[in-house]
C-alpha positions, 0 to 999 in steps of 0.5 A, spaced: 294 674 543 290 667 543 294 660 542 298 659 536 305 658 535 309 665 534 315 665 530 322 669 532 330 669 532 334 669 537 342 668 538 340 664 545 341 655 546 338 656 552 330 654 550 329 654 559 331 662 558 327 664 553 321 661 556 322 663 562 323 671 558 317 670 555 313 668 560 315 674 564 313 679 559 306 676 558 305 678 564 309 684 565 307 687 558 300 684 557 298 681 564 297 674 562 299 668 565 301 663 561 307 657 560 311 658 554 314 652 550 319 654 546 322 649 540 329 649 536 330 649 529 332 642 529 326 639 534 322 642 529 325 639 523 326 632 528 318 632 528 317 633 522 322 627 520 318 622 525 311 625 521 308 623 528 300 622 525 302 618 519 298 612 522 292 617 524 286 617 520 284 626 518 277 625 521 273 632 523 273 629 531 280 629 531 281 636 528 283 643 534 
């Protein structure tokens, strides 16, 4: 699966109960234990707003 971020729907507010979902089905399904952080829509949106790295200077050393 590797690390990045995935992307899904869900009716859900619980952001603890969809962790908590995902992490047992990597487990169950794909045999990976991992931790699963899952963001809403206006956390993401509140990020961006506050543009954390605007005073950090793009240099090769600080890229992932």
């Amino acid at each position: 699966m590797g690390r990045g971020r995935k992307f899904f729907k869900t009716w859900s507010r619980e952001t603890s109960e969809l962790e908590a979902t995902v992490e047992k089905a990597l487990k169950n399904k794909l045999d990976i234990q991992s931790t699963a952080i899952i963001y809403s829509k206006d956390d993401l949106q509140s990020l961006v707003r506050e543009n954390p790295f605007k005073n950090v200077e793009d240099t090769p050393q600080n890229r992932m």
